[in-house]
N, C-alpha and C positions, 0 to 999 in steps of 0.2 A: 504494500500500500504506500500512499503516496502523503507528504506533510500535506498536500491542499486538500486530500479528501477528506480531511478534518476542521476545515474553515466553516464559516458559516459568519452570517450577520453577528457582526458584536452587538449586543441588545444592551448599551448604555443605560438608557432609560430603567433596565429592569437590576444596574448594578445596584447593591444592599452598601451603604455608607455607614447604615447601623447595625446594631445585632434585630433581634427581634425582642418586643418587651420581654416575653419571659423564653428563655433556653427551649422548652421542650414543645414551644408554639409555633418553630417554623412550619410551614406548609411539608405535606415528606408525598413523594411520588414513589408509588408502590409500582415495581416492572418485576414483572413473572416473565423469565427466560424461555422455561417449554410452549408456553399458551400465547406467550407476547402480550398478556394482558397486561393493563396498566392501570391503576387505580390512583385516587387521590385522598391524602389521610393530614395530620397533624402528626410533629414529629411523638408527641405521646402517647397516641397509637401503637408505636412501634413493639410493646411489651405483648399484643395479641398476636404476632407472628414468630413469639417463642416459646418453648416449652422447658420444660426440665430434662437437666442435662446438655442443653445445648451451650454451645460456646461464646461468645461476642469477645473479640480481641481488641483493649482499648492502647493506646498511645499515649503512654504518659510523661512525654515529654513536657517540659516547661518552657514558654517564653523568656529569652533574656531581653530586657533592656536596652538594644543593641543600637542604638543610633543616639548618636551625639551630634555635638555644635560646636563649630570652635574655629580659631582666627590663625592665618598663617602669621606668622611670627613678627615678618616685618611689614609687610604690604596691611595687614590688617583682614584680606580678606576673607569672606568668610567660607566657611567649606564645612562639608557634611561627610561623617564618616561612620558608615555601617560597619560594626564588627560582627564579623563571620565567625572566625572560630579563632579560639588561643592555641598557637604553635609550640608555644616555649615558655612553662612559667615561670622556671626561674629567669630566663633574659624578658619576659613582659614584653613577648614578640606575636603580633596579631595580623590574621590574615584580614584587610578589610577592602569595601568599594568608599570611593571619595566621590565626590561628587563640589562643583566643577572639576573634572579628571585631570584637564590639559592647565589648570594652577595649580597640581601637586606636585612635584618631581622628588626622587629620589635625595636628598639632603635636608629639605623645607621642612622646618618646624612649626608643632601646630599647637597651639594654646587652646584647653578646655575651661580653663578659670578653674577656682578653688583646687590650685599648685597640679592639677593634672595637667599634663601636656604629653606631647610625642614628638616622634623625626622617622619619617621615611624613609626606611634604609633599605628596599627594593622594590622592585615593578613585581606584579604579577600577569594580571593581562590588562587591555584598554583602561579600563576604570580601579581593577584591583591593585595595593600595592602592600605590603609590610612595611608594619608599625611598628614601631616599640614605646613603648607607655612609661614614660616616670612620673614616680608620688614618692613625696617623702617616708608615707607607712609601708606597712608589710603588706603580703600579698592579699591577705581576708582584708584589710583597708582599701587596698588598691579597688577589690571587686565592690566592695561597699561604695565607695565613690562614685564609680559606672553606675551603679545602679540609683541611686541619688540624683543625678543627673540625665540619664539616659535617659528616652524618652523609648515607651513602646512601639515594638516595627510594624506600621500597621501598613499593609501595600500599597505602593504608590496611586495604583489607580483609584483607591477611597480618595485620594482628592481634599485631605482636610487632615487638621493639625490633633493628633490624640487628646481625648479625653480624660477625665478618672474614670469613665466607664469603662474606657477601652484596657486599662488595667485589670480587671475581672473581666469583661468579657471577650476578650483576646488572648484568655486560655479556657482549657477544659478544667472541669471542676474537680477531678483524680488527676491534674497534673502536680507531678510533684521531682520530676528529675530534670532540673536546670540545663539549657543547652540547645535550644533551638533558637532561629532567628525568623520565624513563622510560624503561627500552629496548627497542627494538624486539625481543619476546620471542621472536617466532619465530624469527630468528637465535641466540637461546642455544641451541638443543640442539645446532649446528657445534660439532663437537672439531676442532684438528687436524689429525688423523690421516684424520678423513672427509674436510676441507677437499683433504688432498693425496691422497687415495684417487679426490678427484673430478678433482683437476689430472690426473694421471696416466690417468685416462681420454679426457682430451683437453676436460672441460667450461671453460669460460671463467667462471671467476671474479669479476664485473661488480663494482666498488664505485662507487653512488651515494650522498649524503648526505642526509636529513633529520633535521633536531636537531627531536623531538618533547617537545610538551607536554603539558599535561593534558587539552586539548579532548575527542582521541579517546578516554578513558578513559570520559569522562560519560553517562551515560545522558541517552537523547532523553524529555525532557521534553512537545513539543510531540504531539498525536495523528499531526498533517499532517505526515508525515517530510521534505517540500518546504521549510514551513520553519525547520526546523532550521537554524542557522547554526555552522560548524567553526570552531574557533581558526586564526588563521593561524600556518604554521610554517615557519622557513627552510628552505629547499633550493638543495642545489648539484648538478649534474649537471655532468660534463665531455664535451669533443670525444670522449678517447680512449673514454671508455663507450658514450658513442652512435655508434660508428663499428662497436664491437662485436656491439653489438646490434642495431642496423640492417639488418650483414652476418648476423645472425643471422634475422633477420627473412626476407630473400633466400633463403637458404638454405633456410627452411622447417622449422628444425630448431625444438626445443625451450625456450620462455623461462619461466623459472620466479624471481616475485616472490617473493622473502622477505620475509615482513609487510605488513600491512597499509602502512605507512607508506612501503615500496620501491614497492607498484601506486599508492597515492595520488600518490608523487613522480613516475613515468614518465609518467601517464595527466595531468599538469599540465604536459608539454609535448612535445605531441603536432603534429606537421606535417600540415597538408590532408591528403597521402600516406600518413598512418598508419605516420609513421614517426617515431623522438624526437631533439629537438632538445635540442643544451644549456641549459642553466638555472644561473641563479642571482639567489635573489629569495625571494621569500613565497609559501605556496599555502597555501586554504583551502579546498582542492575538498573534495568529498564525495560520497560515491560511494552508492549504494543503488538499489533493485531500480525497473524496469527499467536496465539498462545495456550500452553498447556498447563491452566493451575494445579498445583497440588494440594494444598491447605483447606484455602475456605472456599465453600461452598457460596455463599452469600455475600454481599458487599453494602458498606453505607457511606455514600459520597457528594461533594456539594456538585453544582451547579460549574463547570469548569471555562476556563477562556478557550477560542479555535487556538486549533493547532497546536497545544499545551503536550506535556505528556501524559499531563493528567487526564484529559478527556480519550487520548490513546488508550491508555491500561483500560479505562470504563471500557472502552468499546473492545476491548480483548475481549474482558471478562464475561460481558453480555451479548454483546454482538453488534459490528457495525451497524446494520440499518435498524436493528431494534433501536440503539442508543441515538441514532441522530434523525430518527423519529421522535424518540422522546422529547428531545432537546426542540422541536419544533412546538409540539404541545406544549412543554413549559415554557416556550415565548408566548406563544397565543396565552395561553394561560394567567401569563404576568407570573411566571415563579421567580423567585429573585434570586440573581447572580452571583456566584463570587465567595470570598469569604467567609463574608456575614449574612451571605444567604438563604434559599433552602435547600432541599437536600431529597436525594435520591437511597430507596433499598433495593439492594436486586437480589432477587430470589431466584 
């Protein structure tokens, strides 16, 4: 397949700049894979399509802070700089994007106020270069600062300056392992209240990690979606979730990835048997049509931009003209895009 078979009208209009009032009241579009059916539900319905013993694998990564503001040294100007990820703790050396690109250069020093600062000490590509960060404290100081200061990464095309809401609702509510610079959006519309709606039916609550970056947000540039190349992103999987899900596997019962980022991390460590192994380490898989899942059965994902690789894996998963029919019904429909939008189960 080809990157353009995956275009479609960008539905601006229908982009989400906010969350929705409450977590588990976005709109949820039900697609049945065998029958092609499609239904329309609220995402708190979602607890009448499980049963006991089945799976739901959540993402519980956490949001960092990741975007700063601050003055090149001597010109004064101003520049914006996204941290990605920490390369080196003790040298306080970070992988970031700057932004205006072409006033950063490799030597330029950049002032954050309140005694943080940095200097440039390499290119990465176009926009990305390393950093190195001094603060007079220690390193738990160092990250207390950033985060003091940092301002939530909420995606460029929201179009607006973060909130306090965007604080809470710019993560899921079982996130709790620090380290992503976006978050796994289809876990936001979890309340709670569904969370223990689903415990109490007997589902098993699975938490695996991937700290994500910006790779998966990019649109595929190349036509040849082969080769495309994904950013690498950490991931952790433990014993006790793959023993879970395994025995879930056995059972025959129900395995439902939340996010794109939850089927990217299972389906990156996978046994002969087609069955998942612990992890901990880097994946840069990438998934797109044809494909052969092994894991889960089931998927719960937002509403995606063309051409993305996010909307690629959906349509692996489900199937090309199922998924880019749907995607036409929630324009007509008005389902909301993106993010902070609503959200798809496929069964």
């Amino acid at each position: 397949m080809k990157t353009s078979d995956f275009n479609f009208e960008n539905p601006l209009d229908l982009l989400a700049k906010f969350p929705s009032q409450e977590r588990d009241e976005s709109k949820l579009m039900i697609i049945h894979k065998n029958d092609k059916k499609i239904e329309h539900k609220l995402f708190k319905d979602l607890h009448h399509y499980f049963n006991e013993g089945d799976s739901i694998i959540l993402n519980n990564t956490k949001v960092f802070p990741a975007r700063l503001f601050g003055n090149k040294e001597k010109t004064e100007a101003k520049i914006e700089v996204f941290l990605l990820r920490e390369l080196d703790q003790k040298d306080r050396t970070w992988d970031v994007l700057v932004d205006p690109a072409r006033k950063v250069r490799v030597g330029n020093k950049l002032n954050f106020g309140s005694e943080l600062s940095g200097e440039v000490i390499d290119n990465t590509t176009s926009r990305g270069r390393i950093l190195q960060l001094n603060f007079p404290g220690n390193y738990n100081s160092l990250i207390k600062k950033i985060k003091e200061i940092g301002q939530t990464p909420l995606p460029k095309y929201i179009n607006r300056d973060p909130e306090e809401i965007d604080k809470k609702r710019y993560q899921t509510v079982y996130a709790t392992k620090e380290g992503s610079v976006a978050a796994p959006t289809a876990g936001l519309h979890f309340s709670k209240y569904l969370l223990k709606k689903l415990e109490l039916k007997g589902v098993n609550l699975v938490e695996i990690t991937l700290h994500l970056g910006l790779g998966s947000f990019i649109p595929v540039e190349v036509e040849d979606i082969s080769k495309h190349k994904m950013d690498s992103e950490k991931c952790f999987i433990n014993k006790t979730s793959c023993d879970i899900i395994n025995k879930t596997i056995k059972n025959k019962k129900r395995i439902c990835a939340v996010g794109t980022s939850s089927m990217r991390a299972i389906e990156s460590s996978i046994s002969s048997d087609k069955y998942l192994n612990p992890f901990s380490g880097w994946t840069n898989k990438f998934i797109f049509p044809p494909y052969d899942f092994s894991i889960a059965n089931s998927m719960i994902t937002n509403f995606h931009m063309p051409k993305s690789t996010l909307i690629m894996m959906t349509a692996a998963f489900a199937g090309f003209d199922l998924i880019m029919n749907a995607y036409k019904i929630a324009i007509q429909k008005k389902y909301r895009f993106y993010s902070y939008g609503d959200v798809m189960l496929i069964l």
